[in-house]
N, C-alpha and C positions, 0 to 999 in steps of 0.2 A: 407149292412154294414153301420153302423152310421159313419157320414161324418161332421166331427165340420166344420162350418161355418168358411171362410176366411177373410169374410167381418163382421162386427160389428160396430153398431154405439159406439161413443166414450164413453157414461156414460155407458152401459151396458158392455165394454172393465174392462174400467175402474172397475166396480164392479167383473168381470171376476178375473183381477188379485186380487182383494182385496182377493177373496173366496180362492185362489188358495195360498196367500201370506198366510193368516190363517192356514190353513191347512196344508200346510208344515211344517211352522216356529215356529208356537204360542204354538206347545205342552208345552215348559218348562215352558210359563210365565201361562198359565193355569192349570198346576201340581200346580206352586208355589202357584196362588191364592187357589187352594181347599184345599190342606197343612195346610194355615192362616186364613181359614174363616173355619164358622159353615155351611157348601154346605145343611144341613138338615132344616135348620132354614128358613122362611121367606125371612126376610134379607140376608142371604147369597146367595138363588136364585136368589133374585132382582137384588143383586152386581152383581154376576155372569153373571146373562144374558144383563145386563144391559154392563157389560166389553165384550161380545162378539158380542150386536149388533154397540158398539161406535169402539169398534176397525177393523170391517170389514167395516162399512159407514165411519172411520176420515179417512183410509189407500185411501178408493175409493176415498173420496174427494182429499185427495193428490195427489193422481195418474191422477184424471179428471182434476185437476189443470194442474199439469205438462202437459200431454199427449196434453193440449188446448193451453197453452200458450206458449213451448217448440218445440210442432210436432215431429219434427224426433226424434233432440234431446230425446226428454220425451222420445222414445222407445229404445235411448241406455241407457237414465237413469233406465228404466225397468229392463232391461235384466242386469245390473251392478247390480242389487239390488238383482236378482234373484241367481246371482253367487255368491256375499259377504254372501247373508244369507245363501246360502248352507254349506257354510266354517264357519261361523260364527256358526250355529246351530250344524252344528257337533264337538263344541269345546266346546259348552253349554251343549252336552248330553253326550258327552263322558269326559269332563272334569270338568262339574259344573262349568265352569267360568260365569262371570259377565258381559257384555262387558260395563262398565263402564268406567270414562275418563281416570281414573289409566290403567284398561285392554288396550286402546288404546294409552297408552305411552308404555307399555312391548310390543306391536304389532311393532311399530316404532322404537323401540329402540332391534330389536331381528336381531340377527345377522343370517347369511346364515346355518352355521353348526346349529347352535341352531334352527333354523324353520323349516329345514329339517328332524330333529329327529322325527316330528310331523309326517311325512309324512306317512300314511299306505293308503291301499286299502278300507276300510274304506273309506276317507277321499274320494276318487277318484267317489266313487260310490255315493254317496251325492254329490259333484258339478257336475255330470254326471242325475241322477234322479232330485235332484230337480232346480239345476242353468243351467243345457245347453237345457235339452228337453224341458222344459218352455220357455224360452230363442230362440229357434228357431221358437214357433209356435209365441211367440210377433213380431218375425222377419216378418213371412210370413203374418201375420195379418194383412186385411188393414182397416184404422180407418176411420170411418165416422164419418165425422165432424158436429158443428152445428153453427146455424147461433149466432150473439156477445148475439141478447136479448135471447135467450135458456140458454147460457151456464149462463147468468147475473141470470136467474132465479134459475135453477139446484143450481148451486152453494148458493144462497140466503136461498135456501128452505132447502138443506141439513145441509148449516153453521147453523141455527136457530135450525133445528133438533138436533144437536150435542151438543150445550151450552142446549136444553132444557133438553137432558137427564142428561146432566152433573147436574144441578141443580137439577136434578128428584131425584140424589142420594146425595144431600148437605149431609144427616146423615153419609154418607161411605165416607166420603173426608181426616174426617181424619185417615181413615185408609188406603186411598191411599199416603195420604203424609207420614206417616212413611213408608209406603213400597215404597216410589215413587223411592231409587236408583236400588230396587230388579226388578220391575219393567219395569221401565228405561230402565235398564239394556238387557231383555226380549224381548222387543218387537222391531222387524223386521221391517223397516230395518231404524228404527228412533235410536236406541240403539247405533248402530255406526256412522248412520250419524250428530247425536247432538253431539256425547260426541267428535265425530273426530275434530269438530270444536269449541269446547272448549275446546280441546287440546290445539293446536297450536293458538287459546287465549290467553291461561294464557303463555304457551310457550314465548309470544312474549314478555307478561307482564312481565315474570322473567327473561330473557335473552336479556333487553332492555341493563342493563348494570350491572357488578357484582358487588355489593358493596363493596369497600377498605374496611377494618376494620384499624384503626389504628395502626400505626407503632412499633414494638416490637422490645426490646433491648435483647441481648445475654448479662446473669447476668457473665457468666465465662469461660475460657477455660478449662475447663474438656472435657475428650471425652465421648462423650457419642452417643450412639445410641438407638434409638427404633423401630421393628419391628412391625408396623400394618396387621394384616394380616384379611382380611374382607372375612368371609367367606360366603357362594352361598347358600340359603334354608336350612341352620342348624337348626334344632328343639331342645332344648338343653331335652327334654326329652328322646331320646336318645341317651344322653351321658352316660355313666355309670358314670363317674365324677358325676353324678347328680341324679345319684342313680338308673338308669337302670340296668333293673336286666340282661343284655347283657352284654357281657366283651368288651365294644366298645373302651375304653382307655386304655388299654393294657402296653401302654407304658407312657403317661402321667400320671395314676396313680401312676407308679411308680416312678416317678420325683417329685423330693427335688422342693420346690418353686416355687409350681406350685398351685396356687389358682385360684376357680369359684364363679360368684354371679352369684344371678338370675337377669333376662334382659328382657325388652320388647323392641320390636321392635320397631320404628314411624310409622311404614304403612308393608302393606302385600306385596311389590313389590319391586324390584332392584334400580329400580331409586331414589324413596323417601328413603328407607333405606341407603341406599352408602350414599346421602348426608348431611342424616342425623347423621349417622357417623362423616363425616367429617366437619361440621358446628359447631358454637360456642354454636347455641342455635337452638331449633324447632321451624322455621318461614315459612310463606311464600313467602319469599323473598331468592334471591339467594343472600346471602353472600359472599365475600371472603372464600373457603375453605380452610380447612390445611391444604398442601399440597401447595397450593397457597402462604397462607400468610409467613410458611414457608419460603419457596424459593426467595418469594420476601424479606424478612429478611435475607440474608444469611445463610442460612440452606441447607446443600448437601440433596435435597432429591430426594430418585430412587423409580418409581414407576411400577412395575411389574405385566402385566397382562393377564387373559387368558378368560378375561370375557367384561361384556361392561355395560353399563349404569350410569357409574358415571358423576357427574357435568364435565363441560369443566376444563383441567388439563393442567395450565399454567409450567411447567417444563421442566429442558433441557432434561434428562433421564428418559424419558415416555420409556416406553420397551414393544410391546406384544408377545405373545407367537412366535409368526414366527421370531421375532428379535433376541427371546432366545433359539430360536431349533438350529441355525447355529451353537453355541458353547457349546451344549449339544450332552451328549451321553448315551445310552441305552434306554430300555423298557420305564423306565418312562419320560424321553422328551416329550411321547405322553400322556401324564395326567400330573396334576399340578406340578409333581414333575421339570419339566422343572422351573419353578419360581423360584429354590434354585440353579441354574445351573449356578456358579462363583459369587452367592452372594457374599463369604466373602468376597474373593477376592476384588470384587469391593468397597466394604464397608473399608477395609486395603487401599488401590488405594487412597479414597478420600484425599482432604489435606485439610477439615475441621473437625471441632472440633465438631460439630451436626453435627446428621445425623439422617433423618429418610427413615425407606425402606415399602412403601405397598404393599403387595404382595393380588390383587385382585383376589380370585379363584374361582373355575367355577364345585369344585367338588360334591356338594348334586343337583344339576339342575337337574331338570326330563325334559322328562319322560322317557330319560334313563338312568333310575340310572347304571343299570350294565355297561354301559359302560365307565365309571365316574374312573375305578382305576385297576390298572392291577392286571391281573388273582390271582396272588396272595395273593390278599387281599381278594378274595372271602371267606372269612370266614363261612356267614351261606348264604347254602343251601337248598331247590330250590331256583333262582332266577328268578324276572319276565324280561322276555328280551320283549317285546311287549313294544308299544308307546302307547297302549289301555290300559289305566291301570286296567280298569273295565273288561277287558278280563280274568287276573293276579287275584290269589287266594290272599287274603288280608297278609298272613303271605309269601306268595314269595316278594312280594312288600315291606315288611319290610326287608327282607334279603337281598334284594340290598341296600335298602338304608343303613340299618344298616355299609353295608359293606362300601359305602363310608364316613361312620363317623368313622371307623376304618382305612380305610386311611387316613383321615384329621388327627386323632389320630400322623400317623406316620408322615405328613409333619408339626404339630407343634414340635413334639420332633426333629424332623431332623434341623427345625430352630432355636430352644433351644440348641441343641447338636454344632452348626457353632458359636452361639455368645460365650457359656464357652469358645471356641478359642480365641475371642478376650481379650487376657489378659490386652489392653490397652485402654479398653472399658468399661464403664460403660454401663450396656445394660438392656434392657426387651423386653419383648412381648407379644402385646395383639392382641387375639380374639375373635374376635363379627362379628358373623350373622348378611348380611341383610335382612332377616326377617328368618321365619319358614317353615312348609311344611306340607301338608295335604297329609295320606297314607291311605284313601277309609276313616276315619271314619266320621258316617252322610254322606256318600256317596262322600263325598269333595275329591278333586285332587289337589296335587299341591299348589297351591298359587293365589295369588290376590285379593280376597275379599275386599269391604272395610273394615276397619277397624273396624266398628263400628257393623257390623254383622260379624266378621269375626270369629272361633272359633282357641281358644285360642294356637291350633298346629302352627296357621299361625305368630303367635307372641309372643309368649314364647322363646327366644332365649338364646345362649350360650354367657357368659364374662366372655371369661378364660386368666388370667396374670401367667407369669413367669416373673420372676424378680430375677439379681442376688445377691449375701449376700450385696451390696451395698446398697440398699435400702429397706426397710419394708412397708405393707399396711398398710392403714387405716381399721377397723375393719365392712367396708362395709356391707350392706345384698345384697341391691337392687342398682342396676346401672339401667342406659339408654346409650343407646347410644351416647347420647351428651356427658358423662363423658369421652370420648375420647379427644375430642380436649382440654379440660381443663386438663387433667392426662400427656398428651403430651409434652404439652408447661413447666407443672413442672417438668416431670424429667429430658428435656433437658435444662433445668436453662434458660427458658426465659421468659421474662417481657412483659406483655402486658395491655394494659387499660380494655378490653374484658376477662381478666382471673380472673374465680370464683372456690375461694378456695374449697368451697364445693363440685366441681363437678369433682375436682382432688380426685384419690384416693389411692396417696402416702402419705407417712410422711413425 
């Protein structure tokens, strides 16, 4: 019976897990290079093999570094690495994700119910094959060490070998630097650990302190109110509003003054969308957001939510879903429809003259759509109930989703239908997607991408207003997102130094 050795010296350890790191991990960033290059050509061999002996020699070198200058440590850094990329690679093959620094803020910013949805057998069987049985034998392995001038050479001779291949391919550099976030992105188990810590970089950089925007006057005592309501992975193609050939608006079609533009998103993810929304302009700075600036201007505003990733929200009346289940009742408390549960009410209660309500919801989020909206909206049939969405036949995965844009359908008219109550109110309502949503096409899942390669499901989004006979639109095509917080501040007649006419799109 073959019997692997317990004992190993440290650079042949070291080159052990590299082989082993490869092998498991590296299938999707090496799909992706043969995809991008000519694999028949010259050149494309050269790249190629040239990316498979730099990535199995930088991985060793890493690992010989740690393992020499960490010891123990180095082998619980191992075996960490073994497990993250097992989770990590079954999230790249079964979802097409990125693990990019965007992907590593949706990691962080993902809440219990929502990570759990993830959870299949699957999943269990990759941290089991390739993160715990790897993982035990780095346990049991004992490393032999070398003396300081070995590892002083080793190391000398491999770092030189590494920069020499790297210059061996200067002609392909730049086609590693345009693909360097795809890449990046790829490769095990540097993909999370760079991008993890340039997270909580820039995190620190934008969160040092938010910046005031200057002080806004209240132009009049009218009442008025406006409904924001930020919708969760809407794709505005299908909307039937937007000319899907689906009857997914049912009822907002049939609603008096009820108007759609087309919209892009700022970014493929929750975080960058929601504040992009709710910011004056697209920066990279955390601003004062609206909501914010709002509130600290005396403006009543209630912000309602079933979802997570928005900027920090300085408000008295933050509300989330388990605040709003206690005084809700029926089927839908358990889907967004809990977010409408004593709206008006509250909105009648206030004893200011503005007022605005966001209602953050959490109904197109995969990867389970079907469980997104009760049974009764199941409109089209089959649906895909799997977390595997590549399990799911491409037209079932449409029919869930579909079906929770048929809900969203009914929770904007339900919101439209409470403010015609408010007869002492001057009101509207707008919805805009924080970003879009990918359903198998080019194989993509879901969301995240960057931007910048991202295909256009991920950022094509819905901007749909109601507005009542009080007010008329501008003759709009194309919004953004940011035309929010400038459309805002006009209809509730306030003054700010930060407000651009053009980006209002009332009259």
């Amino acid at each position: 019976m073959l019997k692997i050795k317990n004992n190993l010296k440290i650079a042949h350890f070291a080159l052990l897990m590299s082989l082993l790191n490869f092998l498991f991990f590296h299938f999707p960033f090496f799909a992706y290079v043969f995809n991008n290059v000519d694999y028949k050509s010259l050149n494309g061999i050269i790249l190629i093999a040239s990316l498979v002996i730099l990535m199995i020699i930088a991985n060793a070198f890493a690992f010989y570094l740690i393992l020499y200058l960490l010891r123990k440590v180095g082998k619980f850094l191992l075996v960490l690495f073994f497990i993250i990329n097992s989770i990590a690679v079954y999230f790249v093959n079964t979802y097409s994700v990125i693990i990019d620094e965007s992907m590593i803020g949706n990691v962080f910013n993902t809440n219990y119910e929502e990570s759990s949805s993830f959870f299949s057998f699957k999943l269990v069987l990759y941290i089991i094959l390739f993160g715990i049985i790897p993982s035990i034998f780095i346990i049991r392995t004992k490393i032999i060490s070398v003396p300081p001038k070995k590892f002083l050479i080793t190391s000398s001779l491999t770092l030189l070998f590494i920069v020499a291949m790297a210059f061996a391919n200067a002609s392909n550099w730049l086609w590693i630097d345009k693909n360097s976030k795809r890449l990046g992105g790829l490769a095990m188990p540097w993909s999370y650990s760079v991008n993890t810590s340039l997270f909580y970089i820039h995190q620190y950089q934008k969160n040092r302190k938010e910046i005031q925007l200057p002080d806004a006057t209240i132009k009049d005592n009218r009442k008025s109110v406006v409904v924001l309501v930020i919708g969760e992975s809407a794709r505005s193609q299908n909307f039937s509003l937007y000319g899907y050939g689906r009857d997914t608006n049912p009822l907002l079609s049939k609603t008096p003054n009820v108007f759609h533009f087309e919209a892009s998103s700022c970014a493929t993810y929750t975080t960058a969308g929601v504040k992009c929304i709710l910011e004056h302009e697209d920066t990279g700075d955390l601003y004062e957001i609206l909501p914010n600036y709002l509130y600290r201007n005396n403006v009543e505003v209630i912000w309602r939510t079933s979802n997570w990733g928005e900027p920090p929200v300085h408000i008295k009346n933050y509300q989330k879903r388990d605040d709003l289940k206690a005084n809700c009742q029926g089927e839908g408390c358990n889907y967004d429809e809990v977010l409408l549960a004593g709206l008006k009410d509250q909105i009648e209660a206030s004893k200011k003259d503005k007022i605005l309500v966001v209602l953050h919801t959490s109904t197109s989020h995969g990867p389970t759509y079907s469980k997104k909206y009760p049974l009764q909206f199941e409109t089209f049939k089959p649906v895909c109930n799997s977390v595997e969405l590549g399990n799911c036949s491409q037209q079932e995965l449409i029919n869930a989703y579909d079906n929770t844009i048929v809900y969203t359908d009914y929770l904007l008219h339900s919101v439209i239908e409470d403010l015609k109550q408010l007869k002492d109110y001057q009101s509207t309502m707008l919805f805009v997607s924080d970003h879009g949503e990918s359903l198998g096409e080019k194989n993509l899942y879901m969301h995240g991408l960057p931007k910048g390669i991202a295909p256009k499901e991920q950022y094509e989004i819905p901007f749909i207003v109601w507005v009542d006979g009080s007010r008329q639109l501008k003759p709009n095509t194309t919004l953004s997102q940011n035309h929010v917080f400038h459309s805002v501040l006009n209809f509730l007649g306030i003054e700010s130094p930060v407000y651009k006419e053009e980006m209002n799109i009332y009259k």
